[in-house]
N, C-alpha and C positions, 0 to 999 in steps of 0.2 A: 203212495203207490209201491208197490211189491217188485222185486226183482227176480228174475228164475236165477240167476246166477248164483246169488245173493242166497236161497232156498237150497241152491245146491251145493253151496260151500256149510251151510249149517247142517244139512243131512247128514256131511263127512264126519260131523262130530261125532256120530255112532263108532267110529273107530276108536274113539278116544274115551268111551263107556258112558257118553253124551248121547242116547237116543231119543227123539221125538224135537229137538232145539229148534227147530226148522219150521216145527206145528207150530210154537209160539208164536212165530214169526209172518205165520199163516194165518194168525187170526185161530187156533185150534188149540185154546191152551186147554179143557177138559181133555182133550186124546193126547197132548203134548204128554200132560202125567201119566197115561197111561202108556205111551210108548217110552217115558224115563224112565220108568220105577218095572216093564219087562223086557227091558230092553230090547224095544220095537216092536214087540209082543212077539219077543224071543226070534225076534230077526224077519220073521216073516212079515208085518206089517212095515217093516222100515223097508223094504226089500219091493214091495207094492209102492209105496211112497216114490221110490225111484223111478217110476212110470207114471204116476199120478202127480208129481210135482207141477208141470206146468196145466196142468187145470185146475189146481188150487192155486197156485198164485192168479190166473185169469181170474175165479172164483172169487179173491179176496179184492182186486182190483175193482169188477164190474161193481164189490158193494159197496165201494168207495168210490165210484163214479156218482153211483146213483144214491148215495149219501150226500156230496156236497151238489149234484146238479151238472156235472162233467160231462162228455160226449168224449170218446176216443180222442176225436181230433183237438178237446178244448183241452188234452192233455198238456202240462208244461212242466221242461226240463230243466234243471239246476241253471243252465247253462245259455236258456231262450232269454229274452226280450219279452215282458208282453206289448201290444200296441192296445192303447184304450179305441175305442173308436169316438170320434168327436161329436160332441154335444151335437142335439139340432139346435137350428135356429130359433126355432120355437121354445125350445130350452132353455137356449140365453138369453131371449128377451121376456121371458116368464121370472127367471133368477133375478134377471135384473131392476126387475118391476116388483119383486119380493123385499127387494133391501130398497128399495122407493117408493114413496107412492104414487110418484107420477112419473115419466119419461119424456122425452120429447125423439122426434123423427133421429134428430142427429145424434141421441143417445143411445139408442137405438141398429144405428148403421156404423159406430162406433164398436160397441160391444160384438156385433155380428161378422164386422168385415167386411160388407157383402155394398152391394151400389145403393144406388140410392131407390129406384124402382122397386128391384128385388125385396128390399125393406116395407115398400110401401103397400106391395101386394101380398105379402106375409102378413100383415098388420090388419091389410080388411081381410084375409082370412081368418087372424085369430077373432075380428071380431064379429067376424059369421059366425065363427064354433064358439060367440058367448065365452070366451076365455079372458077379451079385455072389451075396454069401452073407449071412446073415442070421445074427448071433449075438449074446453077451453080453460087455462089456467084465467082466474080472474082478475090476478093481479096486471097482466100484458096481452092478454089473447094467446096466445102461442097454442099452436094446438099440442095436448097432449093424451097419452095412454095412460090406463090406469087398470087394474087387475079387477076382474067381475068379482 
């Protein structure tokens, strides 16, 4: 992400026979050289720049939202925390059934957290949605899950 501040302390380099530093930095390095080498097309174009800076930095920002998938708000700073949001349920007894081939109830309400009901009614739903199947290990009867 881009800073205006940032764009505007690079523009100052024109005082120092530095014009266009700023384009670079804007994602405009074809007009960067052309505002270094006439020196900001002899002052007039650096001189527009001071006006048009913060909607090139907006400009350079939005194509980098919509480069990685960002929303304004999914912006993050040096400074933030992110918070992942937690797996579903369905999630962790999917994973969990990936590294098993079978599960049982209490393995189930183990990995989940969740009561023992909650468990039991998620379970005949994953196996309405054909996601798992419901049978008997043969070795004890125990009933268990197994991934479709």
């Amino acid at each position: 992400m881009r800073n205006t501040v940032t764009a505007y302390l690079l523009w100052c380099f024109w005082f120092l026979g530095f014009a266009g530093i700023h384009r670079f930095y804007l994602g405009k390095p074809l007009t960067g050289l052309i505002w270094f080498f006439s020196w900001g097309v002899f002052g007039i174009g650096q001189i527009i720049d001071l006006l048009m800076i913060p909607w090139m930095v907006e400009e350079q920002n939005f194509k980098y939202r919509a480069l990685y998938g960002l929303t304004p708000a999914a912006e993050i700073s040096p400074f933030q925390t992110i918070s992942i949001a937690p797996e579903s349920d369905t999630h962790i007894i999917l994973k969990l059934l990936k590294d098993n081939i079978e599960v049982t109830l209490a393995d189930c309400v183990l990995a989940t957290e969740k009561d023992v009901q909650t468990v039991k009614d998620l379970l005949l739903q994953m196996q309405r949605d054909e996601l798992i199947e419901i049978g008997n290990r043969e070795s004890d009867g125990v009933v268990v899950y197994r991934m479709v």
